[in-house]
C-alpha positions in Angstrom: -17.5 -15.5 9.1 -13.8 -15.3 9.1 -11.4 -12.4 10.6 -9.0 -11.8 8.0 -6.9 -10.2 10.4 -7.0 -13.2 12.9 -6.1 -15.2 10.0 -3.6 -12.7 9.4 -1.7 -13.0 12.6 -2.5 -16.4 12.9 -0.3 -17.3 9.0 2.5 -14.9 10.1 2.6 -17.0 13.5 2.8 -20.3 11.8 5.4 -18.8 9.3 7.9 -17.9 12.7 6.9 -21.1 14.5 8.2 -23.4 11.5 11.2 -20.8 10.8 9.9 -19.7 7.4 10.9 -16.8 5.8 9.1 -13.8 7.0 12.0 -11.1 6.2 12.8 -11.4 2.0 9.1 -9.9 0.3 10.8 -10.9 -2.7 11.5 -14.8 -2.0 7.3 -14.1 -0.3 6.3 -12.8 -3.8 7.8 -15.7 -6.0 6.6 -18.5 -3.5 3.2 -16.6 -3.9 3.1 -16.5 -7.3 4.6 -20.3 -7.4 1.6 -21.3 -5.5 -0.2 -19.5 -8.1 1.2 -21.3 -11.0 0.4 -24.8 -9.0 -3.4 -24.0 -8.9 -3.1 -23.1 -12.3 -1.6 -26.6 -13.2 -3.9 -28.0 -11.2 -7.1 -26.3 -13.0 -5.7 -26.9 -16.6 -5.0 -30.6 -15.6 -8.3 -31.0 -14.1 -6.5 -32.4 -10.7 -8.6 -33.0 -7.3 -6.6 -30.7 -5.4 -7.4 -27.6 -7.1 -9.2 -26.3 -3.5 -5.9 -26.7 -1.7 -4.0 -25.1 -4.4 -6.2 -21.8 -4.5 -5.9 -21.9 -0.6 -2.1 -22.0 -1.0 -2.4 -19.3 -2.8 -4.9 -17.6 -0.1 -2.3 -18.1 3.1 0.3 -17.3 1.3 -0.8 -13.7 -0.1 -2.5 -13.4 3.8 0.7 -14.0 5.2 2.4 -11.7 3.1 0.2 -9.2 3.9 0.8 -9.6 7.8 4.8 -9.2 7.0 3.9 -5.9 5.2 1.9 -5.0 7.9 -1.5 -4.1 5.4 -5.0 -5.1 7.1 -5.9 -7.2 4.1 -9.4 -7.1 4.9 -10.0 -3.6 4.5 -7.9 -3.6 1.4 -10.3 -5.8 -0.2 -13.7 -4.3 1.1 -12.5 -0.9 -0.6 -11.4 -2.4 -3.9 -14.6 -4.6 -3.7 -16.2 -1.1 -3.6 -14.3 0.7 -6.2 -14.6 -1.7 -8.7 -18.7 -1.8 -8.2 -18.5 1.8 -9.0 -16.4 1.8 -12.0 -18.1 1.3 -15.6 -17.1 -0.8 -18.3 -17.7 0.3 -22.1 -17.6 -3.1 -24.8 -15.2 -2.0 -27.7 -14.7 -4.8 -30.3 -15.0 -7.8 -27.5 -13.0 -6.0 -25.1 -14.1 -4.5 -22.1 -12.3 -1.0 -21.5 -13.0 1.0 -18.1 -15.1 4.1 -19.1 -14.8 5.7 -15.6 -13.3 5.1 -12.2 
């Protein structure tokens, strides 16, 4: 199993070692969501390095989190656990949340 949070520190560590940015979030959110549009390219172009895209993707949304200083891992177990508890009503082909 991973530690997210080792994973965490261990992104934010690379980041400094290599003298990436870890101060501007912005500059961190449109790399992220550059790295986002890649794996999308990739997918839509059927290209073999969709898995190394998404992972892009992965470190750099980790690493962000480490900068912002939020334990990713715990953020996603308690949306994971919201989102089994919410319920979903189908209205004309779209799914609408009924209740949180």
């Amino acid at each position: 199993m991973i530690d997210l949070a080792q994973l965490q520190q261990r992104v934010y560590q690379n980041k400094i070692a290599k003298g990436f940015n870890v101060t501007d979030i912005y500059q961190e959110f449109c790399l992220l969501h550059g790295e986002l549009s890649e794996a999308c390219d990739a997918y839509r172009k059927k290209k073999d390095d969709l898995g190394e895209e998404l992972a892009d993707v992965a470190i750099y949304l980790i690493g962000l989190s480490e900068i912002l200083g939020i334990n990713l891992e715990e953020e996603i177990m308690n949306k994971i656990e919201k989102n089994e508890k919410r319920i979903y009503e189908n209205k004309d082909g779209v799914l609408l949340k009924v209740t949180e």
